[in-house]
N, CA, C and O atoms as a MOPAC input file, in Angstrom:
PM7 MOZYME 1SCF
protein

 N     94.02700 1   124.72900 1   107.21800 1
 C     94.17600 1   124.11500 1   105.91500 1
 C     93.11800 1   124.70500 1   104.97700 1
 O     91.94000 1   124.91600 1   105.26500 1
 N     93.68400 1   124.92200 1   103.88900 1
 C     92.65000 1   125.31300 1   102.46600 1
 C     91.56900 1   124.57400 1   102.65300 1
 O     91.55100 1   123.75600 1   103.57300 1
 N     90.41800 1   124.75300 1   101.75300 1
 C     89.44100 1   123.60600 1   101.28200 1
 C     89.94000 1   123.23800 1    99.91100 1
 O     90.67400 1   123.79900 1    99.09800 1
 N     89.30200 1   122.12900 1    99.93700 1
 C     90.02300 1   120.90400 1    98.93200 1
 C     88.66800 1   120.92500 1    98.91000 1
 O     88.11900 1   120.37600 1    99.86600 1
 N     87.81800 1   121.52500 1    97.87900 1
 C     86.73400 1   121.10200 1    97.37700 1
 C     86.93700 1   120.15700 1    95.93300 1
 O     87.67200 1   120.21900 1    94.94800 1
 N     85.77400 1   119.20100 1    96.44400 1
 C     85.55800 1   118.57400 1    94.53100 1
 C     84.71900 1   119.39200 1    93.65800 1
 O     83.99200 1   120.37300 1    93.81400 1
 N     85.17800 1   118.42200 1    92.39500 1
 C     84.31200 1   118.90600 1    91.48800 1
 C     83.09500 1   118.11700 1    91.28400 1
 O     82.12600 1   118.39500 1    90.57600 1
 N     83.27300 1   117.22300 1    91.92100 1
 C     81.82100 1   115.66400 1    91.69100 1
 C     81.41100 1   116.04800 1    93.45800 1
 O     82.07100 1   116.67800 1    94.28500 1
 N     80.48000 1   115.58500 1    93.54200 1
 C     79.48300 1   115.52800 1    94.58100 1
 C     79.86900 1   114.01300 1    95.12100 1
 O     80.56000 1   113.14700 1    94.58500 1
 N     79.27600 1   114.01800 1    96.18300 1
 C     79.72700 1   112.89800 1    97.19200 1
 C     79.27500 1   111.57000 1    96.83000 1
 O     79.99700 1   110.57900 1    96.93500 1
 N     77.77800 1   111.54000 1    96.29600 1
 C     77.12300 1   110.24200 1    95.43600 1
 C     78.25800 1   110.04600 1    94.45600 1
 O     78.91600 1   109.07400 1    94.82700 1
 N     78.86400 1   110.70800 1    93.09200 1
 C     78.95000 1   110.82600 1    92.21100 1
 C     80.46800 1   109.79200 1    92.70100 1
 O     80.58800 1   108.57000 1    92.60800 1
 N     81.25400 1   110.58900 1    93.11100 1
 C     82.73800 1   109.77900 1    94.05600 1
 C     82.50800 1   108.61900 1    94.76700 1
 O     83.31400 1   107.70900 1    94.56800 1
 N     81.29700 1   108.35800 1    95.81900 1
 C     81.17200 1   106.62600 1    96.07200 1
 C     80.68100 1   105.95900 1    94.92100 1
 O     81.07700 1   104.82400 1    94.65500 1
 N     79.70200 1   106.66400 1    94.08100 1
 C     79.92000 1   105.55600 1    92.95200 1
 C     80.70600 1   104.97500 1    91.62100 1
 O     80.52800 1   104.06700 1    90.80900 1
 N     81.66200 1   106.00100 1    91.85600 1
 C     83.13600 1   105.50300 1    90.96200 1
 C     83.78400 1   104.77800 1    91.40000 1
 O     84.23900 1   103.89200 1    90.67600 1
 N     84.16300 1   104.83900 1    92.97100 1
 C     84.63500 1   103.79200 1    93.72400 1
 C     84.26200 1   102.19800 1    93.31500 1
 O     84.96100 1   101.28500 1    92.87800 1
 N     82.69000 1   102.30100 1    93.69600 1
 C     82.08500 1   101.04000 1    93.22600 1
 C     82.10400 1   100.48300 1    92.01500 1
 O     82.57000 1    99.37600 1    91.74400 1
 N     81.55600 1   101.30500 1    91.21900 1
 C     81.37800 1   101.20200 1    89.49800 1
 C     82.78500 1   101.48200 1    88.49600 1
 O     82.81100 1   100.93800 1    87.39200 1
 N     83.94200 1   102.35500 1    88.94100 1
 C     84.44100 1   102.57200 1    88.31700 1
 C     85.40500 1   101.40600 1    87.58000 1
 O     85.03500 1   100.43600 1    86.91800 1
 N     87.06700 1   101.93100 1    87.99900 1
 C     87.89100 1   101.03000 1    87.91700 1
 C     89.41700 1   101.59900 1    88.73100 1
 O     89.42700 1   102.68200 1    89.31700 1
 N     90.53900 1   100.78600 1    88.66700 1
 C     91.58400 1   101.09400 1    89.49700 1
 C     92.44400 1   102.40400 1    89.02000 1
 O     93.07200 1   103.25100 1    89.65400 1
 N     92.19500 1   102.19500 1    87.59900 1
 C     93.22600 1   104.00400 1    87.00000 1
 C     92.24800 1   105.26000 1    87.57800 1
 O     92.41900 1   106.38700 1    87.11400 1
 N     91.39500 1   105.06100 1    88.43100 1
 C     90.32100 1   106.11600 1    89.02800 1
 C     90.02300 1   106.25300 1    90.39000 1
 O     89.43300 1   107.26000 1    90.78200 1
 N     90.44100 1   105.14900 1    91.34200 1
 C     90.07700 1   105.22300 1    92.15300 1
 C     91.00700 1   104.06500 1    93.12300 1
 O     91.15800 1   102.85300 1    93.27400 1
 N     91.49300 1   105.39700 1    93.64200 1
 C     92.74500 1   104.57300 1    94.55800 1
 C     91.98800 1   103.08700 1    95.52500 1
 O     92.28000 1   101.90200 1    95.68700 1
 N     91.24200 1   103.73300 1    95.83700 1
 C     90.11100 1   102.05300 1    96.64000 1
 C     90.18300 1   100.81000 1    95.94600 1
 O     90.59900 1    99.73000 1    96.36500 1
 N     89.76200 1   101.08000 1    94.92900 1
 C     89.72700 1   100.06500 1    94.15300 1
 C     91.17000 1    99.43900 1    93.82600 1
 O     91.39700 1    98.23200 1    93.73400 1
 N     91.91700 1   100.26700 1    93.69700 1
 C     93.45200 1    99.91700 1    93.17700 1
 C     93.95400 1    98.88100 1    94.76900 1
 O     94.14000 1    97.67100 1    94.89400 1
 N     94.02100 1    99.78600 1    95.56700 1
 C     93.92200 1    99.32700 1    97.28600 1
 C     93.72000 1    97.36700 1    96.74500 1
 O     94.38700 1    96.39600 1    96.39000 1
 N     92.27200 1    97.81500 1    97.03900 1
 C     91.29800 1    96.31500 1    97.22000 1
 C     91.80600 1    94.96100 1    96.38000 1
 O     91.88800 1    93.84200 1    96.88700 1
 N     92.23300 1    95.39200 1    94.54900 1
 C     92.30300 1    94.42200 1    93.76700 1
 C     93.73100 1    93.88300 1    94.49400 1
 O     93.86900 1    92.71600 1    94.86100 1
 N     94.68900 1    94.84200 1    94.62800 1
 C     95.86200 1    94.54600 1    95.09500 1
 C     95.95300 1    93.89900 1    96.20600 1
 O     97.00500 1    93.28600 1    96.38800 1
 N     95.04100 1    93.85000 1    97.11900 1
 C     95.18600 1    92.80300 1    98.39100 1
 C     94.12400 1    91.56500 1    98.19500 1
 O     94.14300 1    90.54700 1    98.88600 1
 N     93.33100 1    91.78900 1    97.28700 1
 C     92.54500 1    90.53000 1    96.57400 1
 C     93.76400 1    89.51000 1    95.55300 1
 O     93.52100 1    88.33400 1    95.28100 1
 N     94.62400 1    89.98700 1    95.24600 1
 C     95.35800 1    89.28800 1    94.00300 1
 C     94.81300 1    89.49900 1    92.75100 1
 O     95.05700 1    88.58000 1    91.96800 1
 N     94.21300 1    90.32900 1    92.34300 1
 C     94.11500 1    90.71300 1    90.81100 1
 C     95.26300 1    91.34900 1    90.14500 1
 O     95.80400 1    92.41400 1    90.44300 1
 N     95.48300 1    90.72100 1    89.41900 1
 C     96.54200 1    91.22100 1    88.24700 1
 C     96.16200 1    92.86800 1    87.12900 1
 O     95.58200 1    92.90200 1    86.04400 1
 N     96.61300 1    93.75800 1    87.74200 1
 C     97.15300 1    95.12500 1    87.76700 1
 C     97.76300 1    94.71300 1    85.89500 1
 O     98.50100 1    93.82300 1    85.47300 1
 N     96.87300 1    96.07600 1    85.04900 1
 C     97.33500 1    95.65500 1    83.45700 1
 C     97.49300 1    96.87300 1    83.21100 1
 O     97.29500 1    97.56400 1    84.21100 1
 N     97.85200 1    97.61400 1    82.01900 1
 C     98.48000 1    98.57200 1    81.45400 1
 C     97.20300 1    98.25000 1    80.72800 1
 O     96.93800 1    97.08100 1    80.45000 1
 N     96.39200 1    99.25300 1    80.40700 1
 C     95.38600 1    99.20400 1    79.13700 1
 C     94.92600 1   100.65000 1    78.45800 1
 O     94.89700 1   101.60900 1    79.23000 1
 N     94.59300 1   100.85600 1    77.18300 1
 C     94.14000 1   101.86300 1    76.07500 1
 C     95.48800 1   101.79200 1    75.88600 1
 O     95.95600 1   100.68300 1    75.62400 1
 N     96.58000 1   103.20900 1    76.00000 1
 C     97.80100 1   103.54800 1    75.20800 1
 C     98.81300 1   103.18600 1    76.39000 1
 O    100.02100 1   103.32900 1    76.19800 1
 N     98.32100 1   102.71400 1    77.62100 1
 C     99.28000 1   101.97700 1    78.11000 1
 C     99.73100 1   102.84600 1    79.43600 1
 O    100.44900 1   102.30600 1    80.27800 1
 N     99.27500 1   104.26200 1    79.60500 1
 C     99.39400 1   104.59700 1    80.58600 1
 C     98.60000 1   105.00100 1    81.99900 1
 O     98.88000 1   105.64900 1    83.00700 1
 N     97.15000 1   104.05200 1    81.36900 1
 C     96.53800 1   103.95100 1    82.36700 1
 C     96.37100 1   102.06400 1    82.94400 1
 O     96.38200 1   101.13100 1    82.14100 1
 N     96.23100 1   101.89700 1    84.44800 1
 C     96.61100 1   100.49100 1    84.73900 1
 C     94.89400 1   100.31100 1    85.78600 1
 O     94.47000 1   100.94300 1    86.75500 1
 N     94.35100 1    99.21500 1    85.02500 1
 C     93.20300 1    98.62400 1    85.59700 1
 C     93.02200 1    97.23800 1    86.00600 1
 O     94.12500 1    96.69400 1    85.95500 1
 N     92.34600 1    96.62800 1    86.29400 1
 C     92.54100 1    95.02600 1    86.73200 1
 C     92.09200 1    94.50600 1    85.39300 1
 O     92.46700 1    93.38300 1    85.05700 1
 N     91.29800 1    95.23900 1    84.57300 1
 C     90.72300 1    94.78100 1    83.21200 1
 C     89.84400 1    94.48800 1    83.14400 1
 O     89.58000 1    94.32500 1    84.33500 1
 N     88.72300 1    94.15200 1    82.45800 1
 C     87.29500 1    93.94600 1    82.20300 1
 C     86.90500 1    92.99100 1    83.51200 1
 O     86.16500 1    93.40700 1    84.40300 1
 N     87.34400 1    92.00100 1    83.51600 1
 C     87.24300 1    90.85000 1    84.28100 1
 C     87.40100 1    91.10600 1    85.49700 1
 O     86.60200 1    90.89800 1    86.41000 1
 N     88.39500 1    91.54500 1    85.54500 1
 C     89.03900 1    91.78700 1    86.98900 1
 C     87.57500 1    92.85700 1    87.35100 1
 O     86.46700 1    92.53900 1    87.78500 1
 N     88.05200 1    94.00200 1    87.02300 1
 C     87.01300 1    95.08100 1    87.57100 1
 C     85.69500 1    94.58800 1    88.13700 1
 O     85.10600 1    95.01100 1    89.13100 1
 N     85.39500 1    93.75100 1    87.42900 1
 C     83.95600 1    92.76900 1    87.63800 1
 C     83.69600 1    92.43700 1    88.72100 1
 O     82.82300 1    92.69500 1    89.55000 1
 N     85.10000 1    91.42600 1    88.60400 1
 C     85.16100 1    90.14500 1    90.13000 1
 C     85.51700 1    91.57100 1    91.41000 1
 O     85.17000 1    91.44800 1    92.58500 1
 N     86.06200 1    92.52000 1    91.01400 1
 C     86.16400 1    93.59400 1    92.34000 1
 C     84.91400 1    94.73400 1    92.56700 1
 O     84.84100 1    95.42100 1    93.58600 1
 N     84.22000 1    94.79100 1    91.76100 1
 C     82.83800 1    95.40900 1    91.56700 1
 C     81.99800 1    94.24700 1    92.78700 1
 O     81.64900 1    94.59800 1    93.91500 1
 N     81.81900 1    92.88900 1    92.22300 1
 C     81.31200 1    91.94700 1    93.03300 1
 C     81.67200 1    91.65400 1    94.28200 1
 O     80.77500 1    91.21100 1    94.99900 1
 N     82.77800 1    91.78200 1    94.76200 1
 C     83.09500 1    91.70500 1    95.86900 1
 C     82.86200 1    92.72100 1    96.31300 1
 O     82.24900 1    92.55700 1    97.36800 1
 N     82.99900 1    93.64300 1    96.11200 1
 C     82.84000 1    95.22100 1    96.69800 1
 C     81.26600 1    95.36900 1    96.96300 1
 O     80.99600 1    95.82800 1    98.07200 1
 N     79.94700 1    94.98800 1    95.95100 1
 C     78.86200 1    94.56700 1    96.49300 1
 C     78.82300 1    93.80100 1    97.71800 1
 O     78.08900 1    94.23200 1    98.60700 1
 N     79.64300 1    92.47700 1    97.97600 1
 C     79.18600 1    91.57400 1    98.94700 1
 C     79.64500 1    91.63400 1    99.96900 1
 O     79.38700 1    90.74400 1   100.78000 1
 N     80.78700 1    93.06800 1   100.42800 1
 C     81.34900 1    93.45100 1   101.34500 1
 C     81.83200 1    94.24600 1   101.82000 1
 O     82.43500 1    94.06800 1   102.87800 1
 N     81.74700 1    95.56800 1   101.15400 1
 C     81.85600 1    97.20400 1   101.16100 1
 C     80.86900 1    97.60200 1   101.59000 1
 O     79.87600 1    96.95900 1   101.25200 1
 N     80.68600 1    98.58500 1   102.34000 1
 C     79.95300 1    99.24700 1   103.04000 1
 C     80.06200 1   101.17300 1   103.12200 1
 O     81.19700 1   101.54400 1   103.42200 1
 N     79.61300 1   101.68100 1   103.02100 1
 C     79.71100 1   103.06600 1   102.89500 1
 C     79.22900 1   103.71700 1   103.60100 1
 O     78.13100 1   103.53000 1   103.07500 1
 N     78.91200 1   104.64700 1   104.70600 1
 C     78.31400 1   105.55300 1   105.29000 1
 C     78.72300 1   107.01800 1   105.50700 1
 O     79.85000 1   107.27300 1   105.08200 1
 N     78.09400 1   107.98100 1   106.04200 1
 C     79.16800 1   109.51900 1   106.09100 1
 C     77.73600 1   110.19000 1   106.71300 1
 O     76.55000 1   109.86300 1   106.77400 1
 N     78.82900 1   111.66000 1   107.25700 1
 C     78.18900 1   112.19700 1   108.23600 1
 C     78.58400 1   113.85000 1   107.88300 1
 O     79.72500 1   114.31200 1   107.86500 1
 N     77.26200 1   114.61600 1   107.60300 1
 C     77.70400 1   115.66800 1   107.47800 1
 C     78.76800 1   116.88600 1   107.92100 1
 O     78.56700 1   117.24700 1   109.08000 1
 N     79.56000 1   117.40100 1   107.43000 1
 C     80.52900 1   118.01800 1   108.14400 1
 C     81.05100 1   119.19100 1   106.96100 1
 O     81.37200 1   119.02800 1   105.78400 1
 N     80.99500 1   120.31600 1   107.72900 1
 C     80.83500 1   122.03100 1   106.93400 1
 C     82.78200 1   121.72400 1   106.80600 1
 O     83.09400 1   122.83900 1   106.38600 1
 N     83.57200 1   121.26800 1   106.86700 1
 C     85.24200 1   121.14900 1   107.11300 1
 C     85.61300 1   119.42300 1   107.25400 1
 O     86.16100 1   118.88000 1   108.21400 1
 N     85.21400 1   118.89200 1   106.20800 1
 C     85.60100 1   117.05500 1   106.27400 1
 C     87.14000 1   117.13300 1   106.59300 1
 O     87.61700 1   116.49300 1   107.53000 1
 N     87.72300 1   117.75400 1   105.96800 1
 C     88.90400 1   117.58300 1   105.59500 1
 C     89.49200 1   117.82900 1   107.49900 1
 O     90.16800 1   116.82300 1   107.71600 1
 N     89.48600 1   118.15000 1   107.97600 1
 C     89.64800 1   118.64800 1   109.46500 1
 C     89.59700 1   117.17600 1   110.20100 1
 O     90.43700 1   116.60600 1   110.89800 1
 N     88.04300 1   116.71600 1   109.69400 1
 C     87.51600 1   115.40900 1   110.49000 1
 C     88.52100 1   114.24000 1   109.90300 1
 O     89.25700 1   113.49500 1   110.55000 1
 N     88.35200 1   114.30000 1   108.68500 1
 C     89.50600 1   113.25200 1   107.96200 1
 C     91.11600 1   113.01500 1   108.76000 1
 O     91.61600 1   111.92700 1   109.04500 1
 N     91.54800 1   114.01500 1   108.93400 1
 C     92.62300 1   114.17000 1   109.53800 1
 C     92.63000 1   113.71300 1   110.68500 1
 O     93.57100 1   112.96600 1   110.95300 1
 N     91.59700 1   113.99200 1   111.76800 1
 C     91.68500 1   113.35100 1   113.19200 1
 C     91.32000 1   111.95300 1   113.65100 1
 O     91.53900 1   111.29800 1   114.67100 1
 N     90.43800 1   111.66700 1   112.07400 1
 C     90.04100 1   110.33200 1   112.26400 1
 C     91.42800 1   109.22400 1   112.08400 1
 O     91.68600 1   108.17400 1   112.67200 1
 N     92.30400 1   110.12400 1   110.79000 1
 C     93.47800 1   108.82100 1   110.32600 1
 C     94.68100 1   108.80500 1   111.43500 1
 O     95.49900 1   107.90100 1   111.60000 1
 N     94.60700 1   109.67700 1   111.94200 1
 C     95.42600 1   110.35700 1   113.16900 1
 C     95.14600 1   109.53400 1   114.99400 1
 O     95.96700 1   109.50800 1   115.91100 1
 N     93.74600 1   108.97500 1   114.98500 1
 C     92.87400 1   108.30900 1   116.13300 1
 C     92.56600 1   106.55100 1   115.97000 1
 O     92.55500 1   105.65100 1   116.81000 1
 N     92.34400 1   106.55800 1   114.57300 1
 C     91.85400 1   105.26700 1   114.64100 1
 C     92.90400 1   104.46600 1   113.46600 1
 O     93.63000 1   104.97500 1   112.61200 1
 N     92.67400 1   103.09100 1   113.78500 1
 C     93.37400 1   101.79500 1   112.85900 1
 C     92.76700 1   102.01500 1   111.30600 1
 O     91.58800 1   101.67000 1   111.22800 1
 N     93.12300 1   102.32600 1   110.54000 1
 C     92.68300 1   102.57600 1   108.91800 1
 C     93.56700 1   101.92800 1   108.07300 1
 O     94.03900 1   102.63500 1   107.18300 1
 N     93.92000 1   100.75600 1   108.11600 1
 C     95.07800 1   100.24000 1   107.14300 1
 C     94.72700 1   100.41300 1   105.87300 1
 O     95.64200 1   100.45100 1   105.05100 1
 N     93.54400 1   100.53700 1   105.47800 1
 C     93.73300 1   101.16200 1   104.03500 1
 C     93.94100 1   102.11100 1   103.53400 1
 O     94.03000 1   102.19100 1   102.30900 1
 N     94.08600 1   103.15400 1   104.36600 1
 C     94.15500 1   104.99100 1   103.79700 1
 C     96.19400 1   105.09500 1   104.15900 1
 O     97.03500 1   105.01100 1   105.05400 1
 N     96.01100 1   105.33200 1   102.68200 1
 C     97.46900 1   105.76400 1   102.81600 1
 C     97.64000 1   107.49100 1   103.04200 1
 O     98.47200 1   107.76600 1   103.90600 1
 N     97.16500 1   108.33000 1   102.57800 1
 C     97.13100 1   109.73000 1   102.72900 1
 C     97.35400 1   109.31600 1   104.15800 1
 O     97.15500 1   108.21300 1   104.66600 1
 N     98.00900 1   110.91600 1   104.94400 1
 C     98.43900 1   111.16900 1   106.36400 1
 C     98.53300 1   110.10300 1   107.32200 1
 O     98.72800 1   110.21700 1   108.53200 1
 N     98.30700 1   108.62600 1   106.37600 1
 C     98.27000 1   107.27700 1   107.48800 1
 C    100.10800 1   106.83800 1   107.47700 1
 O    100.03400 1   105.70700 1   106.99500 1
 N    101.29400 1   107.03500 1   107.67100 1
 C    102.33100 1   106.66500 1   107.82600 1
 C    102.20400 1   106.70500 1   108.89900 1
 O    103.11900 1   107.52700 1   108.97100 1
 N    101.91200 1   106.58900 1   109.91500 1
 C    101.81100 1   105.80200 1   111.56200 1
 C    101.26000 1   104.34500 1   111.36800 1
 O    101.52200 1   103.40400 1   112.11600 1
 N    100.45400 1   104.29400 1   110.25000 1
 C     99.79300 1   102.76200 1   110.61800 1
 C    101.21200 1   101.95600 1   110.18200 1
 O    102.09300 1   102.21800 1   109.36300 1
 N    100.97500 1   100.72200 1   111.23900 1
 C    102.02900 1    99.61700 1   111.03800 1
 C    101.47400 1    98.87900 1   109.61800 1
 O    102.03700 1    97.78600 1   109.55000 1
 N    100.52700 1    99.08900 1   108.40000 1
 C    100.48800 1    98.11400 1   107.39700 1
 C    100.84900 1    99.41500 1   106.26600 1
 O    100.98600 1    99.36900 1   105.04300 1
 N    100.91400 1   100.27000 1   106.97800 1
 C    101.19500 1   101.41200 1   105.77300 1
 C    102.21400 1   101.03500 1   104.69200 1
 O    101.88400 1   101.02700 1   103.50600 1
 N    103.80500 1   100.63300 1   105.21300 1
 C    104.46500 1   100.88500 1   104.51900 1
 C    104.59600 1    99.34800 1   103.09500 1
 O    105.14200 1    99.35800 1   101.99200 1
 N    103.85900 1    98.28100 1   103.79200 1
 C    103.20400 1    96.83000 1   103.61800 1
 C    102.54500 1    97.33300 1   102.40900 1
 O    103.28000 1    97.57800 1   101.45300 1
 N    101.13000 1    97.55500 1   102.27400 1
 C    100.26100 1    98.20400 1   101.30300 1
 C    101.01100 1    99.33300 1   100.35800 1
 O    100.59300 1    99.49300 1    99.21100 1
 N    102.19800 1   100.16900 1   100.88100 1
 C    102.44100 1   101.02200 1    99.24000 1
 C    103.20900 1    99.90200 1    98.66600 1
 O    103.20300 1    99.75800 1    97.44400 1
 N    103.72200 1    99.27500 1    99.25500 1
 C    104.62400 1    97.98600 1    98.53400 1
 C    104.36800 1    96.96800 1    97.90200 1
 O    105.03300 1    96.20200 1    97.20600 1
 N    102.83600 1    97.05900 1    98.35900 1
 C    101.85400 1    96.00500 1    97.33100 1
 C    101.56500 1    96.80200 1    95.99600 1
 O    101.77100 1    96.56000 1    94.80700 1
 N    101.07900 1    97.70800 1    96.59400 1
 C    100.43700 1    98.50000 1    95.31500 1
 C    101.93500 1    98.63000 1    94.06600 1
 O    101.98300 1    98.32900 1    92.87300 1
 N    102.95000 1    99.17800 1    94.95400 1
 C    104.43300 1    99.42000 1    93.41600 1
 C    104.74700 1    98.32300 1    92.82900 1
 O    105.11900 1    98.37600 1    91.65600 1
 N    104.64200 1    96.67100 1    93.73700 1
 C    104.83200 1    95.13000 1    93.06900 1
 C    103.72400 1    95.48200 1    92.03000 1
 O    104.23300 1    95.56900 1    90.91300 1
 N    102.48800 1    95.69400 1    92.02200 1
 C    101.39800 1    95.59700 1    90.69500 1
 C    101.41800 1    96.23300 1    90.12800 1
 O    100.69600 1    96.03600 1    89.15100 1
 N    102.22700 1    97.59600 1    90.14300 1
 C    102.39000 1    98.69400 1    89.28400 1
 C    103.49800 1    98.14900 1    88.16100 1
 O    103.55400 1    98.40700 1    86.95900 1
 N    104.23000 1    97.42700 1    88.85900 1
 C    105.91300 1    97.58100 1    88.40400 1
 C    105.14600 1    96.14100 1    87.04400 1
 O    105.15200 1    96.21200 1    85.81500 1
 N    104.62900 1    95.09100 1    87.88100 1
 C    103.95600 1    93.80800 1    87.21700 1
 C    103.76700 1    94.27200 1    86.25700 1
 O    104.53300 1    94.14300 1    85.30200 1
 N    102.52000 1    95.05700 1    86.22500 1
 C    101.44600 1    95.24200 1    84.85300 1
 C    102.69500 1    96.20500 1    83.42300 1
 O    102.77100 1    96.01900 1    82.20900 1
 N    103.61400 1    97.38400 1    84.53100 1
 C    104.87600 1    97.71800 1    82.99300 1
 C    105.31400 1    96.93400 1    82.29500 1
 O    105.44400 1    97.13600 1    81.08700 1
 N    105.84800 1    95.19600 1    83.23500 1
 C    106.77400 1    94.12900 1    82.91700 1
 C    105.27100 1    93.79600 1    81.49600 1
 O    105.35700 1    94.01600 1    80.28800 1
 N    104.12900 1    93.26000 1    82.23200 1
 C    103.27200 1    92.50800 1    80.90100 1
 C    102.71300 1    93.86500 1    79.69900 1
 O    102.56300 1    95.07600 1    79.86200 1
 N    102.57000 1    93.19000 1    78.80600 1
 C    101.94500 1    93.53100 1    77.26800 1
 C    100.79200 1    94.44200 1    77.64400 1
 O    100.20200 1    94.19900 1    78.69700 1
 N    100.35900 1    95.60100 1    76.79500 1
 C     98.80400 1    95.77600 1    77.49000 1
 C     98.23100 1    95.77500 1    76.98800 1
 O     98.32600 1    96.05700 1    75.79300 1
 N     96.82800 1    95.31100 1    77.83700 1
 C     95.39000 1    95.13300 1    77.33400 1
 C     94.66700 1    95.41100 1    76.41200 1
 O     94.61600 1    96.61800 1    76.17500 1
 N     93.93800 1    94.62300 1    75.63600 1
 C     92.81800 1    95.46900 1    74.94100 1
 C     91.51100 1    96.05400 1    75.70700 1
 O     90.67500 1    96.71100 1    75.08700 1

């Protein structure tokens, strides 16, 4: 396989996760969606976030129960693969269609997608 290098550094990507919001970071999108946050259409409508509030209450939780660690590796992308391939990861949808919550979780995520088109959007 190619390298799939970034353009952000590894700090820079866990802390968008944390800090960011859901039009940025599939985790976050993941998390609000199995928390019950309501998924909004906000700026011109084609980006979808939990919204000021929301982001907050998932920022906070994500403090009081996210955890992060990593381990150097010259080929992640190699390790990534054998890990989603070996172990239970119900949250990683990439190469995870073996997990039994896989197909559960994209179906959450398109109900909040489809939600937030149906409502008005945000300021």
């Amino acid at each position: 396989m190619a390298s799939r290098t970034s353009t952000q550094n590894l700090r820079k990507r866990v802390r968008y996760h944390y800090r960011g919001n859901a039009a940025g970071s599939t985790l976050r999108l993941t998390l609000g969606c199995l928390l019950g946050l309501v998924l909004r259409r906000v700026g011109s409508g084609k980006r979808m976030t939990f919204g000021k509030a929301g982001e907050a209450t998932l920022s906070q939780w994500m403090a009081d129960n996210a955890r992060v660690c990593w381990i150097e590796q010259s080929e992640p992308w190699d390790l990534e693969s054998r890990l989603i391939s070996q172990l239970d990861l119900p949250l990683n949808l990439d190469q995870n269609r073996h997990n039994a919550f896989h197909s559960r979780l994209k179906e959450l995520r398109a109900q909040a997608r489809q939600q937030a088109r149906e409502l008005p959007i945000s300021s």
